[in-house]
Kinemage of the C-alpha trace (Angstrom):
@kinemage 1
@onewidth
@group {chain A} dominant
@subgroup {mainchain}
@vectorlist {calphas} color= white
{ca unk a 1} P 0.000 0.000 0.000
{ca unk a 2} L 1.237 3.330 -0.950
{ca unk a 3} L -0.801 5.743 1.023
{ca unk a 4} L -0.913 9.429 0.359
{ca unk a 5} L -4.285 10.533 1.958
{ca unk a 6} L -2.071 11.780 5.237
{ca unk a 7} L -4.326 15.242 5.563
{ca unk a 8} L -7.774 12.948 6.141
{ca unk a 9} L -5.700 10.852 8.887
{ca unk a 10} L -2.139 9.436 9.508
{ca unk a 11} L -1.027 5.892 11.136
{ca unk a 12} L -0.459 5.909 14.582
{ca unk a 13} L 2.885 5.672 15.732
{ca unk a 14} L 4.204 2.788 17.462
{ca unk a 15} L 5.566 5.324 20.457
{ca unk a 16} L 1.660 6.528 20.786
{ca unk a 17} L 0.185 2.946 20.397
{ca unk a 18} L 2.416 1.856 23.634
{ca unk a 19} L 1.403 5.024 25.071
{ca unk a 20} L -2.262 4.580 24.252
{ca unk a 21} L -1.574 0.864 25.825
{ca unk a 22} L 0.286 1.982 29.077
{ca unk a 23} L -2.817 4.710 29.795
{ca unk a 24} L -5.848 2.020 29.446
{ca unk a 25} L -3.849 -0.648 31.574
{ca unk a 26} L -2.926 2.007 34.345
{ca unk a 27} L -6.878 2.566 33.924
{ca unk a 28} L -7.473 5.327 36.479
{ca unk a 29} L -9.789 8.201 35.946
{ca unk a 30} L -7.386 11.535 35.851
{ca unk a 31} L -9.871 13.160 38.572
{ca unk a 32} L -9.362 10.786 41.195
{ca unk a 33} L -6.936 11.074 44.061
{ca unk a 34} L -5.524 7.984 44.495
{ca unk a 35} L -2.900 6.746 43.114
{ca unk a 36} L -4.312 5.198 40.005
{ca unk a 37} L -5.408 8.962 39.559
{ca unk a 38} L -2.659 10.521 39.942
{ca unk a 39} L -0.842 7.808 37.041
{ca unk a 40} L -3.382 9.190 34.936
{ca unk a 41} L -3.267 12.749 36.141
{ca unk a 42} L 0.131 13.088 35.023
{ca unk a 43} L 0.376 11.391 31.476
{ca unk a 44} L -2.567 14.060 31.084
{ca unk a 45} L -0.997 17.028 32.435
{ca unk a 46} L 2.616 15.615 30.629
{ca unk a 47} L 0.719 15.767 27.110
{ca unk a 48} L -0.191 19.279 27.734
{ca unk a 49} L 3.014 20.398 28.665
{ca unk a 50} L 4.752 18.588 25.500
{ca unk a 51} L 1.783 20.876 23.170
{ca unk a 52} L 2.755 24.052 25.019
{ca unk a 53} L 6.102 23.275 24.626
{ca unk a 54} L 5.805 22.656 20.772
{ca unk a 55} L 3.727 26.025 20.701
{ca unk a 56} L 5.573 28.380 22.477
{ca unk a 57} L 3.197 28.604 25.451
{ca unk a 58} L 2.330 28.348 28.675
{ca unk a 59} L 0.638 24.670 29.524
{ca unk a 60} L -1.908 26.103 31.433
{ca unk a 61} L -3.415 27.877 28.371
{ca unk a 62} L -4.120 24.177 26.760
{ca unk a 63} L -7.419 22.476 26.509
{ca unk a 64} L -8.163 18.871 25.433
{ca unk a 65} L -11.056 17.655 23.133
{ca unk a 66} L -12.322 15.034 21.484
{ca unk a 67} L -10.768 16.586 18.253
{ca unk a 68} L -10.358 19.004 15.536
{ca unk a 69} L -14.016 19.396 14.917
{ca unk a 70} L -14.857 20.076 18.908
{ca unk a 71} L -12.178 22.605 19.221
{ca unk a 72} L -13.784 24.664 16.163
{ca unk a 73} L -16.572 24.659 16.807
{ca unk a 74} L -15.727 24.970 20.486
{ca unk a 75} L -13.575 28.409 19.463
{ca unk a 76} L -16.513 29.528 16.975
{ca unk a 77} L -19.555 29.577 19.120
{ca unk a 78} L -17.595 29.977 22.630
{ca unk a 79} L -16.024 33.268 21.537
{ca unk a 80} L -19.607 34.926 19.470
{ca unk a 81} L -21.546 34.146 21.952
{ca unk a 82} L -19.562 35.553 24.806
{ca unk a 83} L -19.082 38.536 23.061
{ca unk a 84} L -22.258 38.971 21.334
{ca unk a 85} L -23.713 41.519 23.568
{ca unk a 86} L -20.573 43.397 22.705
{ca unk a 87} L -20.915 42.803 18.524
{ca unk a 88} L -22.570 40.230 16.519
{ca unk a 89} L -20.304 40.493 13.351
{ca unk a 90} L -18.017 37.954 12.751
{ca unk a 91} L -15.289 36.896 9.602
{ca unk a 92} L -14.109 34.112 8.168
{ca unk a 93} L -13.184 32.583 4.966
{ca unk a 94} L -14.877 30.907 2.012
{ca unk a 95} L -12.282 28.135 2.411
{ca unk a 96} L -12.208 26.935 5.581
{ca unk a 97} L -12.813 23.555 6.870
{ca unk a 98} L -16.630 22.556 7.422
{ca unk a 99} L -15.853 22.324 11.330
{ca unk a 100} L -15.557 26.476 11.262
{ca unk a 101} L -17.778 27.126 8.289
{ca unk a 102} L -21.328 25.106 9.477
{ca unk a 103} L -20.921 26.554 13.493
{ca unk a 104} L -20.447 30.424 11.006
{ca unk a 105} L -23.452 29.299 8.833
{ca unk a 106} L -25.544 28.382 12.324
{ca unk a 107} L -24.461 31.711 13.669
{ca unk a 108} L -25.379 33.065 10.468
{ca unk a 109} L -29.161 31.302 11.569
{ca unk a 110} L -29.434 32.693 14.542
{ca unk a 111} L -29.115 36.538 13.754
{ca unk a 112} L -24.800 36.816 13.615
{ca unk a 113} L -23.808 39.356 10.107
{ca unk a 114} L -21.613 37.070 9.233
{ca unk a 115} L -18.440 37.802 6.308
{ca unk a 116} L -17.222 35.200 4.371
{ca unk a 117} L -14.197 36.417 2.839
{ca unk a 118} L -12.839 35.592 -0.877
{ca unk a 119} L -9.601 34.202 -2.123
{ca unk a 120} L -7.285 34.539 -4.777
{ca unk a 121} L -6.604 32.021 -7.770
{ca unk a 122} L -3.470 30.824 -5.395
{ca unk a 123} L -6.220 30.186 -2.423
{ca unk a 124} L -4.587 33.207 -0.476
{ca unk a 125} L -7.460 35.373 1.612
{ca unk a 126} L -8.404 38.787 0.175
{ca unk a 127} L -6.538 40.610 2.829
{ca unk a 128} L -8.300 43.814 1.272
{ca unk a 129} L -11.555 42.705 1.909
{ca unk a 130} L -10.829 41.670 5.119
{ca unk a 131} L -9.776 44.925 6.152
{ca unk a 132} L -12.522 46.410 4.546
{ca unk a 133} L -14.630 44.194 6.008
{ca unk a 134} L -13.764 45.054 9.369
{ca unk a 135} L -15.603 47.395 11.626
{ca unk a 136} L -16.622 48.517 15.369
{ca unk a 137} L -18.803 45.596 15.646
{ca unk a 138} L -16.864 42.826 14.802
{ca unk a 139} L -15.677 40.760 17.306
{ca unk a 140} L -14.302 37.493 15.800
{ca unk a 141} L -12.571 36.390 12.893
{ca unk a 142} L -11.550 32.439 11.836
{ca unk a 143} L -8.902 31.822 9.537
{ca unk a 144} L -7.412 28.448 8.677
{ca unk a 145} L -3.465 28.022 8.595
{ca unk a 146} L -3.286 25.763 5.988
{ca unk a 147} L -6.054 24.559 4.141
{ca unk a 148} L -7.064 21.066 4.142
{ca unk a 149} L -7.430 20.540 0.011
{ca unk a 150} L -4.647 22.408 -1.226
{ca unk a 151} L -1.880 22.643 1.089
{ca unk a 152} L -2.006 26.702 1.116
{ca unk a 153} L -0.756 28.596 3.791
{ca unk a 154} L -2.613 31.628 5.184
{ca unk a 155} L -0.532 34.755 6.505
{ca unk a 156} L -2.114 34.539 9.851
{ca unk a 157} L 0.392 36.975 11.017
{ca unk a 158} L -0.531 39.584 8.591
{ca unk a 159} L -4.206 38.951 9.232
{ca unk a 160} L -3.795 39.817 12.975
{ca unk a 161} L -2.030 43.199 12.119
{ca unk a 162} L -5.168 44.240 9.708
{ca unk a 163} L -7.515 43.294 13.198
{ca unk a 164} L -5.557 44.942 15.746
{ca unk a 165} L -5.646 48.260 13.187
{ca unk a 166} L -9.054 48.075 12.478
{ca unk a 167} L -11.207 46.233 15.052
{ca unk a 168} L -7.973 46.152 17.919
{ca unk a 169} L -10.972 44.129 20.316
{ca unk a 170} L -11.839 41.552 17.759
{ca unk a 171} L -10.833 37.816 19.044
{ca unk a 172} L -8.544 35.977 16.511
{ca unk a 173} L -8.897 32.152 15.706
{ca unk a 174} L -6.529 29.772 13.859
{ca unk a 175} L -7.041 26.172 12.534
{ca unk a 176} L -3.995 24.928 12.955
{ca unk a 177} L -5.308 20.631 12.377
{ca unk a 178} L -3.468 20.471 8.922
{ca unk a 179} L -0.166 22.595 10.138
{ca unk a 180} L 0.745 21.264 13.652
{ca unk a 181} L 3.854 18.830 13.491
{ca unk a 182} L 4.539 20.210 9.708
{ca unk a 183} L 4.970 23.784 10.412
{ca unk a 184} L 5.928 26.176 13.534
{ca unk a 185} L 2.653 26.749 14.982
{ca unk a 186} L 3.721 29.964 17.071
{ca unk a 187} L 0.296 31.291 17.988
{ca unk a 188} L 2.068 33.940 20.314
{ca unk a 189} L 3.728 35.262 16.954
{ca unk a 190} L 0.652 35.219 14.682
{ca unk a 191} L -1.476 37.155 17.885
{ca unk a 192} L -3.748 34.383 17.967
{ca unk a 193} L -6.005 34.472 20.673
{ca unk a 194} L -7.497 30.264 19.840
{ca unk a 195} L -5.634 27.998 18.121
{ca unk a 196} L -7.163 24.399 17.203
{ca unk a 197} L -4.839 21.001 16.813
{ca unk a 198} L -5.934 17.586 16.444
{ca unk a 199} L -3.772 14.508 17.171
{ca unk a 200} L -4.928 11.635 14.256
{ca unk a 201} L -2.935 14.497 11.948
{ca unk a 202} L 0.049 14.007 13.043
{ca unk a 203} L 0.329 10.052 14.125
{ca unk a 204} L -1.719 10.489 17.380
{ca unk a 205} L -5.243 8.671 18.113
{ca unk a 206} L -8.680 9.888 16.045
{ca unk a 207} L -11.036 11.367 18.916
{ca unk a 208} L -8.141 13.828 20.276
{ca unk a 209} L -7.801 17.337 20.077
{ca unk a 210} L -6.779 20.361 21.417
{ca unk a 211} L -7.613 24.137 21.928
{ca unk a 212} L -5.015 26.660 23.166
{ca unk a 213} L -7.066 30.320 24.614
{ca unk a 214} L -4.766 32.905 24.888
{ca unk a 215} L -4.320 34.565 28.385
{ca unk a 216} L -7.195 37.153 29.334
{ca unk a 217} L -9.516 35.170 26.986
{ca unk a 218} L -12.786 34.146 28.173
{ca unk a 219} L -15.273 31.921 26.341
{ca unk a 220} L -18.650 30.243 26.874
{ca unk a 221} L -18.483 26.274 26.792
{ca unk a 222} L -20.052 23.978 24.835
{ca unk a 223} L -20.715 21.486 27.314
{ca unk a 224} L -21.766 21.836 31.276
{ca unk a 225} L -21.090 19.389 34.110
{ca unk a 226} L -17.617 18.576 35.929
{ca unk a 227} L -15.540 20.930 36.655
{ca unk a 228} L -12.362 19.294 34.362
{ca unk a 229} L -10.329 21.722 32.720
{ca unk a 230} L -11.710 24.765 34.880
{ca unk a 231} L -15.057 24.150 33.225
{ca unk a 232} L -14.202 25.237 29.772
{ca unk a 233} L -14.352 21.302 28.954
{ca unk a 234} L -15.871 19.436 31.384
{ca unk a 235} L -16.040 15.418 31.170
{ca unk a 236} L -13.501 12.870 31.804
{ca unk a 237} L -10.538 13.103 29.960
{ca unk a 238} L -9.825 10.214 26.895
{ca unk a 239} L -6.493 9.775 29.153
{ca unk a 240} L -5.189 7.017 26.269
{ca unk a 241} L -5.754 9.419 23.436
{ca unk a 242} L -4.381 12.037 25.029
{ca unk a 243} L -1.098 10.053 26.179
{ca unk a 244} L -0.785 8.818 22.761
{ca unk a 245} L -0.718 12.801 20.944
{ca unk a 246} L 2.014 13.225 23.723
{ca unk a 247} L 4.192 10.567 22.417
{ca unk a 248} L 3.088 11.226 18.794
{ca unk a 249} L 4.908 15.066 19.304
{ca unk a 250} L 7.503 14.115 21.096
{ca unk a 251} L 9.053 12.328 17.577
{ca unk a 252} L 9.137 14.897 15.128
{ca unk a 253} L 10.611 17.818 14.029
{ca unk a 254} L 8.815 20.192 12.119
{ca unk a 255} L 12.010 22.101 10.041
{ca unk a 256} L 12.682 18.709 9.004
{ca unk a 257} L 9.079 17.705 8.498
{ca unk a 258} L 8.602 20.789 5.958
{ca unk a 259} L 11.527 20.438 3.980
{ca unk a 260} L 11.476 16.521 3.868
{ca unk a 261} L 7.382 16.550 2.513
{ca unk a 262} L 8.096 19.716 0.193
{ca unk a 263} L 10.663 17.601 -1.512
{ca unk a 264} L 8.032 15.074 -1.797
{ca unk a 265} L 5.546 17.348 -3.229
{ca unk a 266} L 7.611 19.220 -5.783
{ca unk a 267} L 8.974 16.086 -6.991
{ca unk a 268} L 5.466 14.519 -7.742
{ca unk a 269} L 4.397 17.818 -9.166
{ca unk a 270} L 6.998 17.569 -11.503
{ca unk a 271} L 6.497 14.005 -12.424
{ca unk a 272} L 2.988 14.513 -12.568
{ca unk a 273} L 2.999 17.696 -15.010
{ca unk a 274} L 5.993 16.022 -16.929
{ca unk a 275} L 4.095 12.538 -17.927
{ca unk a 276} L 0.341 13.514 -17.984
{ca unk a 277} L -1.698 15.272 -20.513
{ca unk a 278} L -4.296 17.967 -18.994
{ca unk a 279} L -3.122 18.327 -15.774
{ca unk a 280} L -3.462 21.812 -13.472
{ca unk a 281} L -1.991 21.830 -10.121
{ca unk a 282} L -4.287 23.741 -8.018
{ca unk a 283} L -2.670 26.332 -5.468
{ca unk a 284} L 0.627 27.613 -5.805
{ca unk a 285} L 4.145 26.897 -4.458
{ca unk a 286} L 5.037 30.490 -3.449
{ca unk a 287} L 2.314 29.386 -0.816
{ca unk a 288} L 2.628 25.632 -0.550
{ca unk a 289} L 3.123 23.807 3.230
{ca unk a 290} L 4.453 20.546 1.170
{ca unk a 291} L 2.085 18.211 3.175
{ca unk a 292} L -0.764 18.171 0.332
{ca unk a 293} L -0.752 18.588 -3.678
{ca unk a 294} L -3.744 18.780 -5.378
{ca unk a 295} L -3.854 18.350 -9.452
{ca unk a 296} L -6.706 18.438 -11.572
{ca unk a 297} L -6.757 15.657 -14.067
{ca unk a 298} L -8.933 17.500 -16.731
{ca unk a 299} L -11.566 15.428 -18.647
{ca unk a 300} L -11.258 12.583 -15.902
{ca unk a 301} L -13.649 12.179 -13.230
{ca unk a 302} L -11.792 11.896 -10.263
{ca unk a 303} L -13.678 9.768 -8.128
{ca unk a 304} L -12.972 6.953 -11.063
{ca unk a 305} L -9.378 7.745 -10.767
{ca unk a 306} L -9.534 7.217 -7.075
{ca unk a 307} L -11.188 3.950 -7.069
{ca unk a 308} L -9.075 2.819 -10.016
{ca unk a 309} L -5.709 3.726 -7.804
{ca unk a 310} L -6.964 1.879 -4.536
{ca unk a 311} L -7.200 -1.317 -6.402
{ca unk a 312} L -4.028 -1.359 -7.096
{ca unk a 313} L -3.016 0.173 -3.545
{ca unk a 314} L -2.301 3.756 -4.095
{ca unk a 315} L -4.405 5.251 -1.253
{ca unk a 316} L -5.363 8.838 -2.676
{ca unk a 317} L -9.133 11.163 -1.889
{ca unk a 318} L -10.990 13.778 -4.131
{ca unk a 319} L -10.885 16.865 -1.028
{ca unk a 320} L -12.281 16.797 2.391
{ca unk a 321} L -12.461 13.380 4.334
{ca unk a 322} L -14.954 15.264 6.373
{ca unk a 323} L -17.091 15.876 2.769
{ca unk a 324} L -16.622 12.370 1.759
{ca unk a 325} L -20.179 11.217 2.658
{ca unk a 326} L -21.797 14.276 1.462
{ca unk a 327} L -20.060 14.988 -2.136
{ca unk a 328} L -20.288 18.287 -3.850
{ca unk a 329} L -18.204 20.178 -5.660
{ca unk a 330} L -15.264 21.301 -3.439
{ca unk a 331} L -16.167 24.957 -1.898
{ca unk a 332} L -12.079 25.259 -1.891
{ca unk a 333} L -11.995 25.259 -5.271
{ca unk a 334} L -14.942 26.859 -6.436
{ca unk a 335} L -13.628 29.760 -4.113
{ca unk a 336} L -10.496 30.167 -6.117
{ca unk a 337} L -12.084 30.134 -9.183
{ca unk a 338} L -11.594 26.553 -10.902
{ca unk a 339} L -13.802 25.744 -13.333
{ca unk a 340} L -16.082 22.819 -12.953
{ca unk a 341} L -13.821 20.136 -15.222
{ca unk a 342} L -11.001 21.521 -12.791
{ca unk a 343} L -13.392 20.471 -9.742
{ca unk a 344} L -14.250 17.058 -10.586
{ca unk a 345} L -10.856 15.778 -11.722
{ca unk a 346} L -9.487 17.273 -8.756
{ca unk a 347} L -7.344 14.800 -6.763
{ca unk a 348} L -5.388 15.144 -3.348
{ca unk a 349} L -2.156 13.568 -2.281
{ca unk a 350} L -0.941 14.481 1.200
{ca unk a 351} L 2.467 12.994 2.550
{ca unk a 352} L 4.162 12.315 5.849
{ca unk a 353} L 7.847 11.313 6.893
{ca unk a 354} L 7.271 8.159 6.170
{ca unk a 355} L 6.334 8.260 2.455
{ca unk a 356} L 9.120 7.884 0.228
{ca unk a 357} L 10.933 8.695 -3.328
{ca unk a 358} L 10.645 4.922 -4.321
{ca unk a 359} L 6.762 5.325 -2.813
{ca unk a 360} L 6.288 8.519 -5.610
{ca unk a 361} L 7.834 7.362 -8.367
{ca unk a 362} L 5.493 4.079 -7.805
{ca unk a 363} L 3.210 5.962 -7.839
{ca unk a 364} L 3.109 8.248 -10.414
{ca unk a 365} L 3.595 4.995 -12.857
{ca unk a 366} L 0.357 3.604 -11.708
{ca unk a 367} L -1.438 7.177 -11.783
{ca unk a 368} L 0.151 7.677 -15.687
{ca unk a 369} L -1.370 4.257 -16.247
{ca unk a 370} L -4.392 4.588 -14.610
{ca unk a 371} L -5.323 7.488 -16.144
{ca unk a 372} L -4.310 6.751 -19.789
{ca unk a 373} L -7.107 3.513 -19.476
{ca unk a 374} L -9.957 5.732 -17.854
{ca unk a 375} L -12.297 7.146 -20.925
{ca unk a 376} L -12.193 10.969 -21.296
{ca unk a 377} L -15.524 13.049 -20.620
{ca unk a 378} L -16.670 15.028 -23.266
């Protein structure tokens, strides 16, 4: 199996499987006082020490959840609706991940004026319209780090110096799921005031997640009872998950993470563009984070291609694993302006460490192939 479908979930790691292992056989609930507590207790509080660490920040300031989705949303409605008495206008983009976009498009439902902000042919926010866009009554904005389709990075940091200019009490929230153990996620740097991980990205366990709040920040929770994690997410802790993005961190290195999968990218760009007829890479290098390429194999529908691939092992998706079940044509790319051939031939490869030269150039054969056999549409 050559698998290259990394942004939609990586393999565990062997260090967080043993990790996951040690936390469910010392079984204790991280609440309790006994000893069996405390075990737990501190593989929980050691995990959020190693993400503060890798951030830049203070441990205190990190929350657990049962994912990527939970801290969005968790970020989106905590921070509007603790602040709507103060403003109900909020920002975000027309290419972020459905975790941000449905809690905007509920908000949107229950009386928010909400901005969805355009991008460029590259994917890059309209850092115009944002500006323009801003005003005394705003009093969050969402922006993505890297988006999940096409690998394109977002100047966060730029974003935060158009807010504190023109809306200075506006709340600033990064996704950082697809850029967290590939990239420096600094959110003291980029002025974010909520930045979301999520562990299954980056060789941890699905169902794990985090949510850093800035200092001074203040947010309504999602859920009530327990008073875990001063209240601001209450329920017992998923102490195996948890131990398991802790020992997923603590083996990589993101400089050598972002150089290793750009190599991997450009090289199966090239390849790609070299060997196939009507193909358009979507998104552009100037921007790229190396962990995802998306082409467009025109005249090839690319759900065909897909299935094709996987039967002979290459383990590829069409956008979003969190669209899969509900297909439509990919908001990412509509949003930067790709025609509708462009859309439905559109194909993602994401890498990790793990994936090889020899694993590309396999590959790419079986892609040239595979696409050669599959009957043009007209």
């Amino acid at each position: 199996m050559i698998y290259l479908d990394n942004a939609a979930t990586t393999k565990p790691s062997e260090a967080a499987v043993q990790a996951a292992h040690a936390a469910m056989v010392n079984f204790g609930n991280p609440s309790s006082l006994h000893g069996a507590g405390l075990t737990a207790e501190k593989a929980v509080e050691g995990t959020r020490r190693i993400i503060a660490q890798e951030m830049g920040v203070k441990a205190k300031h990190i929350y657990f959840t049962s994912g990527g989705t939970e801290a969005n949303n968790t970020a989106v409605f905590g921070t509007a609706y603790r602040l709507a008495p103060r403003g109900r206008h909020v920002i975000t983009t027309k290419i972020e991940h459905p975790s941000v976009l449905e809690p905007f498009k509920m908000l949107e439902k229950k009386g928010f004026d909400v901005t969805y902000l355009d991008v460029n042919s590259d994917g890059v926010v309209n850092l115009e319209q944002m500006a323009d866009s801003l005003n005394e009554n705003t009093t969050f904005v969402s922006v993505m780090h890297v988006n999940n389709e096409t690998g394109v990075i977002q100047p966060v940091e730029q974003i935060k110096e158009i807010i504190r200019k023109k809306s200075p009490n506006a709340l600033f929230h990064v996704d950082a799921v697809q850029s967290f153990g590939k990239l420096p996620v600094q959110p003291l740097k980029w002025g974010a005031d909520l930045l979301s991980v999520s562990a299954h990205k980056v060789h941890g366990l699905k169902g794990t997640g985090a949510l850093y709040i800035a200092d001074g920040v203040h947010i309504n929770p999602l859920l009530h009872g327990g008073g875990q994690q001063s209240g601001v997410r209450p329920g017992t802790e998923n102490t195996a998950g948890i131990a398991a993005f802790g020992a997923a961190i603590s083996e990589f290195d993101t400089s050598v993470a972002f150089s290793y999968m750009t190599e991997l990218r450009n090289f199966m760009k090239k390849r790609l563009i070299d060997e196939i007829p009507d193909i358009k890479i979507n998104g552009s290098d100037r921007y790229s984070a190396g962990s995802v390429l998306n082409a467009s194999f025109i005249g090839i529908k690319a759900e065909i291609l897909l299935h094709a691939l996987e039967a002979r092992g290459v383990y590829v998706s069409t956008g979003s694993a969190c669209s899969a079940h509900h297909p439509a044509p990919s908001h990412v790319l509509t949003a930067m302006g790709c025609t509708r051939g462009e859309i439905m031939g559109a194909v993602r490869f994401s890498f990790e460490r793990a994936v090889t030269i020899e694993d590309i150039n396999e590959a790419v054969d079986i892609i040239r192939e595979e696409a050669a056999r599959i009957p043009k549409i007209r």
